[in-house]
C-alpha positions in Angstrom: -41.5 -19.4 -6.5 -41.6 -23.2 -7.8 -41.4 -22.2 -11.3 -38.3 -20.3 -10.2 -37.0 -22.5 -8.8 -37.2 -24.5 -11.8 -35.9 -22.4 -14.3 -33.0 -21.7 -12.4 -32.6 -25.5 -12.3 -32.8 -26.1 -15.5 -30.1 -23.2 -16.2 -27.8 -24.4 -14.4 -28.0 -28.1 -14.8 -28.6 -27.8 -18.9 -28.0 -24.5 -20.4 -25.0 -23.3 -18.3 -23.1 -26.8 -18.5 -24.1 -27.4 -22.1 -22.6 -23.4 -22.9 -19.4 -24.6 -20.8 -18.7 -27.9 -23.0 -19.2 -25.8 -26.0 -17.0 -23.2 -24.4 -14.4 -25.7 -23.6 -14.1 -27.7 -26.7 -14.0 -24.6 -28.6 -17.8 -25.1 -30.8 -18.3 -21.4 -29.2 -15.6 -18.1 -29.4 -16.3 -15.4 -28.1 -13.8 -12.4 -29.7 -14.0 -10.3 -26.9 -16.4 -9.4 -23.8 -19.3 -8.1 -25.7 -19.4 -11.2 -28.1 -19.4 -13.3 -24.9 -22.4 -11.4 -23.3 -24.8 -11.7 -26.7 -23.9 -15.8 -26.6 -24.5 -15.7 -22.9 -27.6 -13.6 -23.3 -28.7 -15.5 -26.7 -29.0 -18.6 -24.6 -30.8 -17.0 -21.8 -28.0 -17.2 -18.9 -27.3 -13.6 -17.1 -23.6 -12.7 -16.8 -23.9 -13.0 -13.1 -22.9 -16.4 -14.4 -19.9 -15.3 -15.8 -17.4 -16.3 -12.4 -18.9 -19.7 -12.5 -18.7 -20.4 -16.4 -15.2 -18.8 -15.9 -14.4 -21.2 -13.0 -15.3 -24.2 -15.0 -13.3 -22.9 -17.5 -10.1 -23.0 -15.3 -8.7 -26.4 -15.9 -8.5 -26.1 -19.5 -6.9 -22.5 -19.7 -3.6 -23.2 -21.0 -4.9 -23.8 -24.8 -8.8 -22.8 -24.2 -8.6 -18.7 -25.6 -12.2 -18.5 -24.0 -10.7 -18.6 -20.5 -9.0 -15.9 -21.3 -11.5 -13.9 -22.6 -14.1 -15.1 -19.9 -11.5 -13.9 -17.5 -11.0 -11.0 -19.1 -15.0 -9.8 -18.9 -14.7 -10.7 -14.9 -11.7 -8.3 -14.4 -13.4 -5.6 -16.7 -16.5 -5.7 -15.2 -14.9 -5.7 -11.1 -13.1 -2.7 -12.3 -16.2 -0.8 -13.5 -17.5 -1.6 -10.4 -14.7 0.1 -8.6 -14.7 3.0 -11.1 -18.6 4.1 -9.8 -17.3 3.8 -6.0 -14.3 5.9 -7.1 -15.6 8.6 -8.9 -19.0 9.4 -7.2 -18.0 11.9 -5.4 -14.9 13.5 -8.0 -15.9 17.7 -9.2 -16.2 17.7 -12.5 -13.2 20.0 -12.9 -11.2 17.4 -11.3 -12.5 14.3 -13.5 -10.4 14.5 -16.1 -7.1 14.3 -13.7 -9.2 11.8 -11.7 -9.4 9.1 -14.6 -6.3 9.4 -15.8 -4.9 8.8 -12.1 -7.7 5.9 -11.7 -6.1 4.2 -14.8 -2.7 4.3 -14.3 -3.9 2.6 -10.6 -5.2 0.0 -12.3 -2.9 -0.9 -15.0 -0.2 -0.1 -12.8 1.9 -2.5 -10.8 1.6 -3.7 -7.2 5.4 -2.9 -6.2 6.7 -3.2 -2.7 9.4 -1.2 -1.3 12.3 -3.0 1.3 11.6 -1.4 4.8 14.6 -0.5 7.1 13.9 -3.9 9.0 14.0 -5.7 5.6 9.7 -6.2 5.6 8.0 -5.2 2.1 6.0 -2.7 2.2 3.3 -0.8 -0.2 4.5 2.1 -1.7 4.1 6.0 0.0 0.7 7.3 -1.2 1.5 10.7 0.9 3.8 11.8 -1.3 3.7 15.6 -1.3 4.6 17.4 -4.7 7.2 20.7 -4.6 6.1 23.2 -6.5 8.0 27.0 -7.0 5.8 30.0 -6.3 6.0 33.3 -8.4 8.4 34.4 -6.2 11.2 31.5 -6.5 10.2 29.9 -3.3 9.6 26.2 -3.1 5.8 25.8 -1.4 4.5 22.2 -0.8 1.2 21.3 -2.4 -1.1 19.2 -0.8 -3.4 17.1 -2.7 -7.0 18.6 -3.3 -9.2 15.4 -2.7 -9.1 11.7 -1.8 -8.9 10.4 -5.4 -5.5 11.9 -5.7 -3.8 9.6 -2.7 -5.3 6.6 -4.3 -2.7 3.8 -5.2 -2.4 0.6 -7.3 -2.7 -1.4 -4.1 -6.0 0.7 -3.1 -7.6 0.0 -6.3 -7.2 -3.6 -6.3 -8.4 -4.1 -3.1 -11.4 -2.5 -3.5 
């Protein structure tokens, strides 16, 4: 446990800081997530560093592109995380539909509808869909699982 303790230490207080100056004045660039995880990994830190290299990071995003891309890797990763709650329990001959749906939540936008008393509100995620039956008569359809009432705001949030 002391030589745990120790390492960790040393990560933190050499490694991680020494990765964030290089970071910061722009010795290091990561092109995109992966190229980020093989410097992180290169150098020995885990990417459950990544929110605290990222936070350090934050005062110099304006004209530091490794914020962004740091950022970036933290989003990605959050909604991966999201994606395995969201799609244990999907059929397979709904998991097509169910992706599609789960990535227009994401990269959708958060809007708010004006309620009668003026309030914002999130949008409806009841909304039925009409559909005609072979005989010309309009039949409501109700959604066939949980994934389908999902919304932008449920997404986020979880």
């Amino acid at each position: 446990a002391v030589v745990s303790t120790q390492s960790t230490g040393f990560l933190s207080d050499s490694v991680i800081v020494k990765f964030v100056y290089e970071l910061k004045t722009m010795t290091q660039r990561p092109l995109d997530a992966i190229h980020l995880s093989d410097l992180m990994h290169g150098r020995g830190i885990n990417m459950r560093y990544l929110g605290g290299i990222t936070k350090a990071l934050e005062d110099n995003q304006e004209k530091n592109h490794n914020y962004a891309v740091c950022l970036s890797a933290v989003i990605t990763r959050a909604a991966k995380q999201a994606f395995k709650k969201y799609i244990i329990d999907i059929p397979s001959q709904q998991l097509g539909a169910a992706v599609a749906h789960f990535l227009n939540c994401y990269h959708g936008t958060l809007e708010r509808q004006k309620t009668a008393s003026g309030e914002n509100s999130p949008p409806s995620s009841t909304q039925n869909k009409k559909k005609k039956n072979k005989k010309g008569k309009v039949s409501v359809r109700e959604p066939s699982s949980t994934w389908s009432t999902s919304t932008a705001q449920s997404i986020h949030t979880s």
